[in-house]
Structure formats: C-alpha cells, structure tokens
N, C-alpha and C positions, 0 to 999 in steps of 0.2 A: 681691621684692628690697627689703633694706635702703636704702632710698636715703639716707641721712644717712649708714649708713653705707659705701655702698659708692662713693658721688659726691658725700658733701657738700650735696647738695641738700635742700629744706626745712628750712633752717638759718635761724632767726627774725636779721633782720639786727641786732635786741638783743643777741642770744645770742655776737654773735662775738667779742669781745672774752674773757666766758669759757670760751667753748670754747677759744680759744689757752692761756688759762691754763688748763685741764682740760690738753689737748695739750703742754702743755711737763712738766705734772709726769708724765705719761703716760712721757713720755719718757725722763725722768729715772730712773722706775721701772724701765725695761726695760735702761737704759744698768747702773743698778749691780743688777739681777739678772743681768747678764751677764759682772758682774766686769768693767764699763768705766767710766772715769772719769766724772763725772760734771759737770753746771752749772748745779749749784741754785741757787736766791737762801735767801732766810733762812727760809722759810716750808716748803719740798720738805728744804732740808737740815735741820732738824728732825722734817720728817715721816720721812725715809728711816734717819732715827739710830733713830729709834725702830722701824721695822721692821727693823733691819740685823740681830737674830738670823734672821726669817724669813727675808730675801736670802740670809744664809748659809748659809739651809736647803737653799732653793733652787738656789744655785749648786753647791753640795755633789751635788744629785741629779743635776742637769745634767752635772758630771761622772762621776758613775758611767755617765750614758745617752750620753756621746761619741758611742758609735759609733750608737747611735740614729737614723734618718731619719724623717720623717712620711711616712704613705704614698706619695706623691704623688714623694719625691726617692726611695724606695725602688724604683721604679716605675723611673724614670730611673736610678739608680742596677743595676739588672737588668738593662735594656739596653746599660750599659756592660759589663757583666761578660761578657753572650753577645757582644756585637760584636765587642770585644779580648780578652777573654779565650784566642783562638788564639796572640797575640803572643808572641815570645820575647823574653826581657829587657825587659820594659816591666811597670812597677808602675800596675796603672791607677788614677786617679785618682778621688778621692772629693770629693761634692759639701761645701762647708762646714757644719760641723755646729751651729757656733753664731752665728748671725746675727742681724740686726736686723730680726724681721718686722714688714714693713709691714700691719698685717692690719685698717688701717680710715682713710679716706678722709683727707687734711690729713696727716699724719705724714709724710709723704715731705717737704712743701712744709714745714713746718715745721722741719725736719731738714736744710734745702738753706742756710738762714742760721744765723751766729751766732745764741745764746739774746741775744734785745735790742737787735742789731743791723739793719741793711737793708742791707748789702751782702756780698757774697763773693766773694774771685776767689782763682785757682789756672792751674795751668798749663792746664787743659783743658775751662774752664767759668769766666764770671762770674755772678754774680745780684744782683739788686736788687730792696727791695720799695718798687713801686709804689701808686698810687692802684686801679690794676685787679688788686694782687696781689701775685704774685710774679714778675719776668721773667729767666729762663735765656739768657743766649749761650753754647754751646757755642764750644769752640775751632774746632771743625770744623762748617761749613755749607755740605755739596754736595751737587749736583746729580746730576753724574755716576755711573754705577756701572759705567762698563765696566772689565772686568778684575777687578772686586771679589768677582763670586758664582765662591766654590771649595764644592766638593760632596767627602765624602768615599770613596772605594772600596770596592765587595764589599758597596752597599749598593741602593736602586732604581737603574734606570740612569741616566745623567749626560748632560744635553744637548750637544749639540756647542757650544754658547755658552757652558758655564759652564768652568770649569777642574776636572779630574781629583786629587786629593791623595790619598796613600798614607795607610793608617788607620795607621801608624805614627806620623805627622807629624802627626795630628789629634790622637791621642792625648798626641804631647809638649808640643801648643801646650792643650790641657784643663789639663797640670799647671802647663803657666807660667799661664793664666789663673786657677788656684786657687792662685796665690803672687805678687799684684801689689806692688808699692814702696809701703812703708808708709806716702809721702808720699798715695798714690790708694786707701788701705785711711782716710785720715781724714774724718770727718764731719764738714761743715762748723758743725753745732750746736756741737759742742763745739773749735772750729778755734782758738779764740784762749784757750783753757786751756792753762795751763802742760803739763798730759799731756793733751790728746786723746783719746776716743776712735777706736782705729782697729779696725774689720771692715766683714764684708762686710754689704748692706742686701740683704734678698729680700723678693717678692711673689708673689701668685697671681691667674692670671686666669683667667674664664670664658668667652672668647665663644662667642657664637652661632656656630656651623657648618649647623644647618639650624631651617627657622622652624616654627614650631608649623602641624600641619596639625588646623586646629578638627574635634572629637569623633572622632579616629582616631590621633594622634602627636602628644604633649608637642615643646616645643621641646627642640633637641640642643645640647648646649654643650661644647667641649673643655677639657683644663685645662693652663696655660702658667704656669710657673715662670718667674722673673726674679732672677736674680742677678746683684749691680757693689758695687764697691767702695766702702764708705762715701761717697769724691770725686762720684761720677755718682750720686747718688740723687735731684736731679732730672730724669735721663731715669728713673727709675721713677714718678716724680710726676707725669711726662709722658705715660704710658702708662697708669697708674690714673685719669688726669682723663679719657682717653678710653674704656677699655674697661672701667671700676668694675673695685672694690676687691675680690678672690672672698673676703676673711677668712682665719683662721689657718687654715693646712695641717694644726696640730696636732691639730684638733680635729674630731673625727668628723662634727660638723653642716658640713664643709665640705670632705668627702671625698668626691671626684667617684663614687669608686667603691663608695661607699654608697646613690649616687643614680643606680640604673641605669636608670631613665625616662628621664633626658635627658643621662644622658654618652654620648658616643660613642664612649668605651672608646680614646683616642685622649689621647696625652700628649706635652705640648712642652716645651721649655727653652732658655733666652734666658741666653749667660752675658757680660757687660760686660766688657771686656780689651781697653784701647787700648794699652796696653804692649807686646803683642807685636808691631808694627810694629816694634821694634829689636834680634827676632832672625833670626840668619843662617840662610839653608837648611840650612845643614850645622849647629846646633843644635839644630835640628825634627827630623832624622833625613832630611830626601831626598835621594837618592842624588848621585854625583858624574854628571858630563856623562858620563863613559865609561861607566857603569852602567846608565843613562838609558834608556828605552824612546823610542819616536819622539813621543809624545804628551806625554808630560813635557820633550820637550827645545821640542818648539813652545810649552807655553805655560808655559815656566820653572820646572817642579817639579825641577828640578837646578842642581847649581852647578860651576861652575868657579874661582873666588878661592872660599878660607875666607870673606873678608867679604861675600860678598855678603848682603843681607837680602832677607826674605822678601818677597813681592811690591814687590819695589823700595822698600819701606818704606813703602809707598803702605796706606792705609787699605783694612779685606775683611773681610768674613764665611764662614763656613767650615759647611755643616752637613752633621750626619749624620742620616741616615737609612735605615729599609727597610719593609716590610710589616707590619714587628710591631707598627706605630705609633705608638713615640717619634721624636719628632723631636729635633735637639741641634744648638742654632747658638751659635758663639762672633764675635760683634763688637768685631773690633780698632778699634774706632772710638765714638767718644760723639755722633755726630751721631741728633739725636733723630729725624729722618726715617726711620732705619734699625730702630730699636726699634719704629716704629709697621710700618713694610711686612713686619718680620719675623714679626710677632702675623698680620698678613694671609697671608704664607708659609703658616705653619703653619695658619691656616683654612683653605687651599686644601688644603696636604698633607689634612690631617682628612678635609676634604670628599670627596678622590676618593676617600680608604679606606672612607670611611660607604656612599658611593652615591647613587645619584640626586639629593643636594642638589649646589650650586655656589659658588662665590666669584667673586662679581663686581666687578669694576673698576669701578662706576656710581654713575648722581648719579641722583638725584631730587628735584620738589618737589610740594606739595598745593597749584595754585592758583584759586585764587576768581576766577572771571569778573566783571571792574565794569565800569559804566556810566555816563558823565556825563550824566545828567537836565538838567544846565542848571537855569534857575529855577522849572522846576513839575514834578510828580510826581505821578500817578494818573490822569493824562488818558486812556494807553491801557491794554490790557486785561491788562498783567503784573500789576494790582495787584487784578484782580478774578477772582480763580483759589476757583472751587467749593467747592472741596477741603478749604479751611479759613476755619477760624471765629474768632472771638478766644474766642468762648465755649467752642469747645473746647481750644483754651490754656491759657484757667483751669483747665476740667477736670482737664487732665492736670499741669499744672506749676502753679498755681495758692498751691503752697506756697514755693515758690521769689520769690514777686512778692507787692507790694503792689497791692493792684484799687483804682480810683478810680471815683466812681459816672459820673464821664462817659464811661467805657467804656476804658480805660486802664489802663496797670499799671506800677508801675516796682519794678525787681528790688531784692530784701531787702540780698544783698551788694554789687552797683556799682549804686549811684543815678543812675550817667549811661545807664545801659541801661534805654532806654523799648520797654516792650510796646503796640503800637499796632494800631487795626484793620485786618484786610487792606484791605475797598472804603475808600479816603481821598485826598483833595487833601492836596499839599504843596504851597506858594505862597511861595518868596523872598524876594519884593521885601515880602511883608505879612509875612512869616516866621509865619505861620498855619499848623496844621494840622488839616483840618477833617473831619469824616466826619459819617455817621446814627444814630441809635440812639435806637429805639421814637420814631418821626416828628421827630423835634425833631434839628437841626443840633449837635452839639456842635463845641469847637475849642478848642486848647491853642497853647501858642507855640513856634515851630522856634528852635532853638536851638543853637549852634555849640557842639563839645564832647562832646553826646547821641547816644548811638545809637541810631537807632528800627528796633527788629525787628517785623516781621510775623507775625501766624503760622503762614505759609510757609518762614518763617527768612530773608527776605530784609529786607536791612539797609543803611538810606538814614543819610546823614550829612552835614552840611553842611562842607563843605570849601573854603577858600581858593585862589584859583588860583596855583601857587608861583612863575607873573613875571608876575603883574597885579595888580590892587587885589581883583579882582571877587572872588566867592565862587560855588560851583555845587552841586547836589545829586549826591551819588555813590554810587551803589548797590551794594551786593555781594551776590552769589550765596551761597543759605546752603550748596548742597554743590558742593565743588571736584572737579577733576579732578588725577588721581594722574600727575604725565607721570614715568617712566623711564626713563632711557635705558642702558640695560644693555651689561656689557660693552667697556667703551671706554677705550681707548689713551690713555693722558698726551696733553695738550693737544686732547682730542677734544669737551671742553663739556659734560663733566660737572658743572665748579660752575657753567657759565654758566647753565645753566638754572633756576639756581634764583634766579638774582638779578632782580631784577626793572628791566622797560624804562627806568623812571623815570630813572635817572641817564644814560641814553643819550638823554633826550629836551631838545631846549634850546626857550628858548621865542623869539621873534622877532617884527617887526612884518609884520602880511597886508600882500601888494602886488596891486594892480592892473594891469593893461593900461591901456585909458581907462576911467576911472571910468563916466561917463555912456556909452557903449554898453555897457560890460558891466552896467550896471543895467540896459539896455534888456532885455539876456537873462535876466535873474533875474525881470525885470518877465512876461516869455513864461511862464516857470516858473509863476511864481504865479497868471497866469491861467488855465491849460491845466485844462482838463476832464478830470478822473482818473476818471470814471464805467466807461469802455471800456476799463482797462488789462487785467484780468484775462480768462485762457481761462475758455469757460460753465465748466468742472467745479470752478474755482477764485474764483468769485464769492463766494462766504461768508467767504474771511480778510479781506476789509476790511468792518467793521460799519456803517459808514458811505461809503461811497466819496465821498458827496457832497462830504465835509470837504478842506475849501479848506487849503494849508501852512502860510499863516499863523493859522489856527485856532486859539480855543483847545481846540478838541477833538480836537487832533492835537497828542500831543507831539515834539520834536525826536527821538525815538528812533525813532515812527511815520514825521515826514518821512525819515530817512536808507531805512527799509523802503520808503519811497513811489518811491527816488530810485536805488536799487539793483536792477540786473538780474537776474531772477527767473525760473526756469522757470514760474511762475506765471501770470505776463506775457503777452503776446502777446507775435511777432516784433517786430510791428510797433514796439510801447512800446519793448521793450529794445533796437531799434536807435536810436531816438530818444534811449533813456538814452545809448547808447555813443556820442554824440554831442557831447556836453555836456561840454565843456572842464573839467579840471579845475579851475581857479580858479577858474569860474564855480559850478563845484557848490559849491565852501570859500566862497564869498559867498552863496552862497545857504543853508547852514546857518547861518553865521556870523550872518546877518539873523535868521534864525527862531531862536536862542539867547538875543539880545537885544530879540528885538521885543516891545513893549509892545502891549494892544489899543487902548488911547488914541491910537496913531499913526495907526490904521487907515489908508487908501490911500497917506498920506505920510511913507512909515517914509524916503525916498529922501532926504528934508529930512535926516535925523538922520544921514548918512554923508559926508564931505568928504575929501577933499585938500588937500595946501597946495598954493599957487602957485610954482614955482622959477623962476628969470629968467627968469618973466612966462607961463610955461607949468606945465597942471598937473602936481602929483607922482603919485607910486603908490604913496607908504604911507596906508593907508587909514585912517583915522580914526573913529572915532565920538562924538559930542556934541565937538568938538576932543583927544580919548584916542586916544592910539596905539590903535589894536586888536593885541592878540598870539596870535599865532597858534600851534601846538606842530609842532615838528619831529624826525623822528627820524632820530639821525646812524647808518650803516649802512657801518660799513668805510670804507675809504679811497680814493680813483682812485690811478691811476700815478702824479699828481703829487703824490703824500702828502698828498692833500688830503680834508676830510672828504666823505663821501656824503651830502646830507642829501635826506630825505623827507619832502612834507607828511603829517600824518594826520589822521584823518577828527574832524570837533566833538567829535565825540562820546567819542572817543576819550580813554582812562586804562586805564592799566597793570595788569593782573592781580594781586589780593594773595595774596604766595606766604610756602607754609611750607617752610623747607627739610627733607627726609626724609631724605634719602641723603649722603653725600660718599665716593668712594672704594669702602669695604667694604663689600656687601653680600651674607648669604647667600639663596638661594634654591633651592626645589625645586617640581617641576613634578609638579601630577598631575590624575587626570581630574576635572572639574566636578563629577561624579555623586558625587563625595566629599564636598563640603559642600556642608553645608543651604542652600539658600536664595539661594543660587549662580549666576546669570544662569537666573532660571526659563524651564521650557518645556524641550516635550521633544526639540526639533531641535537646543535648543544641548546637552546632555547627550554626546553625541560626543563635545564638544571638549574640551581641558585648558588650567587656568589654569597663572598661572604666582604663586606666593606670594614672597611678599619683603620680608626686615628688615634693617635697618638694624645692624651691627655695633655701631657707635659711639654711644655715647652724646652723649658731645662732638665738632660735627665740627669736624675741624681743616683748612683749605685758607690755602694763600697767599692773601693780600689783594692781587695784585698792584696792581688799579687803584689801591688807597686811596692810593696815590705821589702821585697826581694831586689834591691840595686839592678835594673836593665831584663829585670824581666816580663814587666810592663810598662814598654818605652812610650805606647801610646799614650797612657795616662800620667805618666812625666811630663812629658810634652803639653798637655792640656792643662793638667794642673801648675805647670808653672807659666802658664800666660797672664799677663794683666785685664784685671778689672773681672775673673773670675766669679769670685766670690765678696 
C-alpha cells in the first residue's frame, strides 16, 4: 500500500505546506476538466489558460463517454438492472457519471473549506481548521438507531428488528438520492465563488474482510463505492482517514476485479441523501393503509394523510441486498457515525458470503508488562539470563549502533537509545551504571531521558514519580501480550482495554495504625529466617535463601517474591504470609524502596509522624516528606463514591499499543497451517484464531477526556498536529 497515498502518512512535516499547494491546484484541475467552475489564484489560473485547449479535449471525450461507468459502478450498476428490472413503470436509476473522484488521501479535507479560508458552515455541516486540522460538526450527532435500519424486499431475508420496504420504494428514494438541491450538490472549496461548483464527490474502498493466512491465502479485501453531494464531502474525508484511500476506479491498477488473489468477488455502495427525510410515503410509492399488508401497517410502510413523511421524517438508512453480493445502502442522514458502521455492515454482509472469515465488534491492545525497580536494578536474576550476550547483539544488529570500547553501544538513528550489557548494576542514588568486561569493572552515567536495552530486549528507564519528587527505575518487557476481546456489544470495554491504568490511579499520603507497633511488626519481618520457606523439590528458585530483605542482594522485586504466597512455599510460610495485615506488608515494601545500606539497623530513626493535639498522627513521613503512596480508584459504592485500592510498591501500569477499536476481521484455521505456530506436536490439533485490524485510523469517543487529566493519553493525541 501507498501510504502517502492512501493515508496521508509519511508526509515530511516540511512538505505540508506544499503539498496543500500541489492539492489545491490538483483540484482546480479536475474542477475545470469537469466543466466546473473553478478558484484559482493567479499562478493555477495561468496555468489552466494555457492547458484550456487540452481540458477541452478532455471534457469533449467525457462527453461522448456519458454513459460510461468504471468497472466497479458497472458492477453495481448490474445489480440494479437484475434486482428492478422486473418493475413496471419505474426508470431505474443510474449511478452519477461525472463526479469528483476522491482518488488520493487530503482531497476530500481540502475540499470541505473554502480555497484560503478556515471555516465553513451550511445547513447540515460546520468546519473549521484547527491547530490539529481540520474539525467537521455535522448537523446530526446520534446515538440512537432504533427504527432507522430499513432493508429492502425480494432480497436475503429481513430480521424481525429491522423494518420491511417495498423494492418499488427503494427504487424511487435511489432516484431522489441521484437528484439532491443544488444547495447540497455545492462544494465547500469553491462555496464563496460567485458560481460554485456543484456535483456529486465519490470514493473507493478496500477493506479487509479476511486476514492473510501466512503461505496458504493472501489477504481478502471488498470494494465499497461512496457517493454525497459536493455539501458532505467531509464524511467522505471521514471515512478515507479511517479505512485509506483505494485510488481511481478508473484505472485498471485499481480494479478489484483485476486482483483476484485478494477480492472477495463482493461489492458495496454507500450513497449520501439527507434530503429524503422530506418525502411523503405516498411520493416513494408505499401503498395506502387499505392496501397495506399486516407487516407494513405495524411498522409504517403505509400512509393514510398524503403528507405524511417517510419515517416520521426522522433520519434511516435503507439497503439492499441478496446473494449475488452487491450490497446498496442509501443514508438519509450526514452523521459520520453511520458512514463508518455502514463500511463495517458491508464487511459483515462480505464476510458471511466469502466464508469462514468474520466481522467482529472488538478491541484490542499489545501490552508490555513494567516493573518499578525502585532505586537499584541487577540485583536479582532477571538481568542475568544465559541466553544473551551483548556480543551477540553486535553480531547481529551491530550495524544499526555505535559500539563503545567499554562495552556499550548507542544506536545510529535515536542517540537516547543506549545498548547495554545484560549481567549490570543500576544504582539511583550514584546514578551509575556498572558491569564486567575482560576483568576490569566498567561504568557509564544513568541518565533521565535514555533508554537502556538489554540484549534480551528488555528496557530499564529512569522515571519520575508523577505526585512526588522522587525518581525510580522502570522496566519494560521487550515482548508484549496480544489481549483481545472479541465480539462485544457497545459499551462492553472494548476501548477500555486498551487504555492504560495510569489515569485511574491517584497518588496520596501512606497512613499508619500506631506507628511504633506497627514498626514493631515490619521489625519481625526483617528478622525472620527465610532459610525454611521452601518444599525440598522447590529449594533451588531462591540462589541465596540466606539473604536478609533489607539486603542489598535482594532487590525490591526479589522482596515482594519473598512476601507472596507461593505453591512453592510451605503451608506453614503461606499461612504466616496470609497473616500479615495489609498495611503492614505496604510499610514494609515502602522501607525496603527507600532504605539506604548506611541506615543499617536504624532505618526506624528515618520514619516519623507528626504530633496532633498532643497525640501521634498516621501520615507517615519520611526524613519529615510526606511519603505517597498509589491508589487505584475501581468504580464507585452506592453512595457515588469512589472505590479506592491500595497497590502493591512495585506496582506501574502496563505500556499498551492500541490494535483493534471496533472493526476487526478474522478467520479461524488449524495450527498445522503455519509455520512455526505454537511448536509441538500435541498442540497441532488445535486452531488459532488470526486477526486484523480494519481501520487504519481508530476512531472512539474520548468520553473520559470531559474530565481535565483524567484522560491524559487522549489529551496528548488529540492535540497533535495534522490529526484530523
């Protein structure tokens, strides 16, 4: 795939400025080879004087080729002719033949404002360009759909939920849709020129309907036509931002049905018509009340007043379909919600014609397991893994990085990405990082800012704590876990999953019971003989058992293992754990976080209270600093009040990628199918299940971002440039 041209994407942030200017004369071009007005400046209307014999040429053929379609509305056009073609007295309706094709990424967005302008408004759409773009209100933003899904007759059968329409009535609302009010045929680029441009804007999509199954089946892709009125050509810019831009119909290199590896022989059509909301049932053709069968009079496909309108005047979509697999949906409505579920529709129709792939309603995200290290790192045995070498890093990737002779490497393109050796101390408080190589101690300076990978791929980084002063070491996993949640109903947590805890978690001061007995119990802790915890067959996972928790040969990661109920374990230890007051365990991490070895037996000195009228308090202090502890809020009780949860020292939030929102196709087949597949021949039985992402761009309400910093991630994205 074209990505510049199909999304805009890898566009040099230098470049944008002329590509707008490439993009407006772009436009200009295609406005007066189609015989529409045009709104050049002085530099386009000199150039276009001097091609105006060729435009003429051009326009000239275009007329002979009227009746002409590109394959793809030929196709759709086909299936109207067999579907109504039994009709008496009905002229059936032909797709527009001379349009504004959208057939490369930016042109729709460019097209939604006046040429020089930043705003636009109309009866059924404002726009304004922003710092992040371009931003669309449609007239219409709802929620609702009931009463809205009409299906039309004599075609697959019709759920009991949707509403029944006579293909007579489908067909008279196709020809009001291919004749809207010239005011909703004009394009906002050329809106404040004395003549306007006015027609129709069309596009083409590809999506995904099933995912490539590696060395056996290409990926499948359907192809969906989009046709609206000059007015709504940002819901076409709004549907190309998500599902890329398929290119000109006209043009063989972008004819599905040239590409029979990955069509699925399966064709859609999306036609724009908010106007019909203001005609009457007896307009459209359905019958009167007395004609009426019993299923038309329950859910309104008859009339009794001439005036009445067509579903109460109320905003619908209407499609046809059957097995021959075109699909044909007309949207009486410009809410953008409904262009994007309609592209999802027609996946679904695809999918159950193709077979064995799916359309799912799911979220997913790729999240990376972290760990708060606290202020040292390599003490226990995640940093001394066999397996790899730094020297075999250079080996392989060696080209990618700069090698340092003290045994280090920092990468050629991001200088703040440091290659470090796997066996190494990380030390805080010195901000040293030290390791061995060929006898002699090397060490470089930890540094806030720098990523240092391993080469395991695991990746330590000095982080600030986001409601305290302190700073801590944070580790992340170099391979994530894939979570999906397939299949799920609106409001089921499909995008919650992908966001990460962080903005649900607040930070607050540690409290106490009495300070001095509960030291007394943290003081038990620290002396207790960990020699005996482990069953015989489980004595080798601690390499040391001798190591004391204030150690420094046992990191904070080591004590929460130490401190944690374990089939490992004896009975007897994990009843002992289960014993151990929660607060009391949060003080006894909380100690071993910040203990120094210089305290040695009088770390107790370093922790205080204040005195309240004359009795001690229970926020606990360190050196006189609040100590802050992290909490995580979890839903609400009866009395709308928050839930909050201590969590564990160690404790920080998964870094997630989002994969999924919404659309995803998938298909199911056996293991034995690809290489390399969960090896071993017990698992070869089973079947995976494959899965991609529809959407390019995902779109979800932001609902939390209402709440100032409660959804920092979607602050942060939504105010980047070139967004929207």
């Amino acid at each position: 795939m074209d990505l510049q041209r199909a999304l805009g994407l890898d566009m040099p942030d230098s470049d944008l400025k002329k590509e707008q200017k490439k993009l407006r004369m772009y436009i200009n071009l295609k406005l007066a080879s189609s015989g529409q007005p045009t709104c050049a400046d002085g530099y386009a209307t000199a150039f276009l004087s001097t091609a105006d014999d060729l435009l003429r040429t051009y326009r000239e053929k275009n007329r002979l080729l009227t009746d002409y379609r590109c394959p793809v509305d030929q196709r759709i056009e086909n299936f109207l002719q067999d579907y109504l073609g039994d009709l008496k007295d009905i002229e059936i309706p032909r797709l527009p033949s001379n349009t504004f094709v959208l057939d490369r990424h930016g042109v729709a967005r460019e097209l939604s404002l006046p040429m020089g302008k930043d705003e636009f408004r109309s009866e059924i759409v404002s726009s304004y360009r922003v710092k992040q773009g371009v931003l669309h209100n449609p007239a219409s933003d709802r929620r609702t759909t009931k009463g809205s899904f009409h299906i039309t007759e004599d075609g697959l059968p019709i759920p009991g939920d949707k509403k029944a329409v006579p293909r007579k009535a489908f067909a008279a609302m196709l020809s009001h849709a291919m004749n809207p009010p010239e005011s909703l045929l004009t394009i906002p680029f050329t809106a404040e020129e004395e003549k306007p441009a006015r027609m129709f804007v069309s596009l083409l999509l590809r999506p995904v309907v099933c995912p490539e199954i590696p060395g056996m089946e290409p990926e499948k892709t359907m192809e969906i036509r989009f046709f609206a009125p000059g007015n709504l050509v940002s819901n076409l810019d709004f549907v190309e931002s998500i599902f890329g831009n398929g290119g000109n119909p006209y043009l063989p290199k972008f004819d599905a049905a040239l590409d029979v590896e990955h069509w699925t022989g399966h064709t859609g059509c999306v036609i724009l018509a908010p106007h019909l909301v203001n005609f009457t049932k007896k307009e459209l053709g359905l019958p009167h009340w007395d004609e009426a069968n019993e299923r038309q009079r329950k859910e309104g496909m008859c009339w009794k007043a001439e005036d009445e309108l067509y579903n109460d005047g109320q905003a619908f979509k209407i499609t046809a379909r059957d097995e021959r697999g075109v699909i044909i949906t007309i949207l009486a409505d410009n809410y953008y919600g409904y262009c994007k579920k309609e592209v999802k529709t027609q996946i679904g129709y695809s999918a159950n014609l193709f077979g064995l792939a799916e359309e799912e309603h799911a979220g997913g995200a790729l999240a990376f397991p972290r760990r708060n290290h606290g202020e040292e790192y390599g003490v226990d045995s995640r940093t001394r893994d066999p397996n790899y070498s730094f020297e075999e890093l250079v080996k392989n990737y060696g080209s990618l990085m700069r090698v340092k002779k003290k045994g280090y490497a920092i990468d050629r393109k991001f200088p703040d990405v440091i290659y470090v050796p796997q066996d190494l101390r990380m030390d805080l408080n010195k901000q040293i990082i030290s390791w061995w190589k060929d006898g002699e101690k090397q060490q470089i300076r930890l540094q806030p800012g720098k990523i240092y990978i391993q080469p395991n791929g695991y990746k330590i980084e000095m982080k600030k704590h986001p409601g305290a002063p302190s700073w801590r070491l944070v580790g992340t996993d170099a391979e994530g876990t894939y979570c999906h949640k397939p299949s799920t109903v609106s409001g089921g947590g499909k995008s919650e999953i992908s966001k990460s805890l962080n903005d649900a978690v607040i930070y607050s001061p540690l409290f106490v019971d009495e300070l001095q007995a509960d030291l007394d119990r943290v003081q038990e802790i620290f002396d207790r003989d960990y020699t005996n915890r482990f069953k015989p067959e489980h004595v080798h996972e601690d390499r040391d058992p001798t190591r004391k928790p204030l150690s420094e040969e046992r990191s904070l990661g080591s004590v929460i293992k130490l401190l944690t109920p374990s089939s490992s374990y004896t009975d007897e230890y994990n009843e002992w754990l289960e014993s151990i007051p929660p607060r009391i365990l949060a003080l006894v991490l909380m100690i071993k976080r910040f203990y120094r070895q210089e305290w040695g037996n009088k770390w107790r000195e370093h922790l205080t209270v204040d005195m309240v009228d004359g009795a001690p308090g229970h926020e606990l202090k360190l050196h006189d600093r609040k100590v802050i502890a992290s909490y995580l809020r979890v839903g609400f009780d009866r009395a709308n009040k928050w839930r909050v949860f201590k969590v564990r020292q160690d404790f920080i939030a998964a870094e997630k990628v989002q994969m999924e929102d919404d659309i995803s196709a998938s298909v199911v087949v056996p293991a034995r199918c690809i290489a390399d597949c969960r090896p071993g021949k017990e698992e070869h039985d089973h079947s995976v299940k494959l899965v991609k992402n529809c959407e390019y761009r995902l779109f979800q309400r932001p609902d939390d971002a209402v709440i100032p910093g409660y959804d920092k991630q979607t602050e942060k994205e939504m105010s980047q440039p070139g967004n929207f």
